[in-house]
C-alpha positions, 0 to 999 in steps of 0.5 A, a space after each residue: 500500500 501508498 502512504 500519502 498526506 496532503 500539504 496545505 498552507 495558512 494563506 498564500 506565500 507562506 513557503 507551501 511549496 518550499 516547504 513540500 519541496 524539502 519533504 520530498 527531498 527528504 524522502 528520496 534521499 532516505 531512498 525513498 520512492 517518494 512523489 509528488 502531486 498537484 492537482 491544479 495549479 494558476 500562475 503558470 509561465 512560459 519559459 522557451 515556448 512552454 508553459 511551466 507549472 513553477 510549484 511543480 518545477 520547483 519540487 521537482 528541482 529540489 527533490 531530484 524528480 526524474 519528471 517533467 513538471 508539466 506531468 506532476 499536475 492535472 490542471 495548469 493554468 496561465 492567469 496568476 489568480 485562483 484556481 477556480 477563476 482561471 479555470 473559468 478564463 479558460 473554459 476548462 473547468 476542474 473535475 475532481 474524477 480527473 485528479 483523483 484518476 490522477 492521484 491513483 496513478 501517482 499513488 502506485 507508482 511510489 510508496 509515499 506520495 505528497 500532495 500540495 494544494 493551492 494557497 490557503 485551505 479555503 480555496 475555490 477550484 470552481 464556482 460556477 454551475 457546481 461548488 468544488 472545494 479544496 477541502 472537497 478534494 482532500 476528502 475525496 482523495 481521503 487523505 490527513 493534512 498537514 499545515 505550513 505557517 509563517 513564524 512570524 506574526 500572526 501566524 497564531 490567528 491563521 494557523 488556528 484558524 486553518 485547524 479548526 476549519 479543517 477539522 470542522 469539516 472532518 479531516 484529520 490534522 497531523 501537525 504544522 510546519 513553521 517556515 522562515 523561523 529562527 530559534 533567536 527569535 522570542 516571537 517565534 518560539 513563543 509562536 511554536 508553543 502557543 499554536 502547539 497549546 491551543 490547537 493540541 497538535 505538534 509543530 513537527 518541524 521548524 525550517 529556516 530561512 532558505 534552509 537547504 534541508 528539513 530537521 526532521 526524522 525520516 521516521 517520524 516525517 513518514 509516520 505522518 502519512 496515511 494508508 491510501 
């Protein structure tokens, strides 16, 4: 059986991707046959007449994925707004049978499969004719979450908020990361325990300011997924 988690953040450019890109990468170089998957992403670029999903080619990079980027989402969409807006712009709609396909197939292909939404966990994929959710596809693809934070102020709010939506909803919350934090700093400490205090769940990891690696046990960061 695959093991798969999926990775949100408290709201956009809090590092998710940086951060998921340093999980994937500590997998693999446990020899891990570790992947990766996005189900949509907007705010794609050209770059020598293609169009590039920079999320996935970011982790890619980072993680060593013999892939190309293009092939690690389902959906890619040129417009930097959110999903579901894009999707509209270019009348091509997202439908969760296609990325849960999608994520059965990355699913068998590796043992430890890490799946990253879009921005913040109150995301829209669609909102025309029918509602569609990022908490809608983290249900589908029945998989635990676990939440990337800024460290810095306000990351209280936001990371309890994130939590308690979540759960009120009925999905499993694992633990949070906290990006960009440095151990000198008081707010940040005290940040780590009082969302530890209040939501009852553990900051796993810490990641620095362009740390190149995540401070983690390969076990513990695997004990973290879930059966799928």
């Amino acid at each position: 059986m695959s093991k798969g988690i999926f990775i949100t953040g408290t709201g956009t450019d809090v590092g998710k991707t940086y951060v998921t890109g340093l999980i994937v990468k500590k997998l693999r170089s446990s020899d891990i046959n570790a992947g990766y998957y996005k189900p949509a992403l907007s705010g794609a670029e050209f770059v020598g007449g293609k169009l590039i999903p920079g999320d996935c080619k970011f982790v890619a990079d980072i993680a060593g994925l013999p892939i190309p980027p293009q092939a690690l989402t389902s959906y890619m969409y040129e417009p930097a707004v959110s999903p579901h807006l894009a999707a509209q712009i270019e009348h091509r709609p997202i439908e969760p049978d296609v990325i849960l396909a999608d994520f059965i197939k990355f699913s068998r292909q590796h043992d430890f499969i890490t799946v990253e939404g879009c921005g913040g966990i109150v995301c829209p994929l669609r909102l025309d004719d029918k509602i569609l959710m990022q908490t809608d596809i983290i249900k589908l693809l029945n998989l635990d979450l676990l939440i990337v934070s800024s460290a810095e102020l306000g990351s209280i709010n936001s990371a309890v908020l994130t939590v308690r939506y979540a759960e009120s909803l009925g999905i499993t919350v694992n633990g949070l990361i906290l990006n960009n934090y440095d151990d000198t700093n008081f707010l940040h400490k005290d940040n780590r325990n009082s969302i530890q205090r209040i939501t009852k769940l553990p900051v796993v990891a810490c990641v620095a300011c362009h740390a190149a690696h995540l401070d983690m046990e390969t076990t513990a960061l695997c004990n973290l997924y879930k059966e799928v």
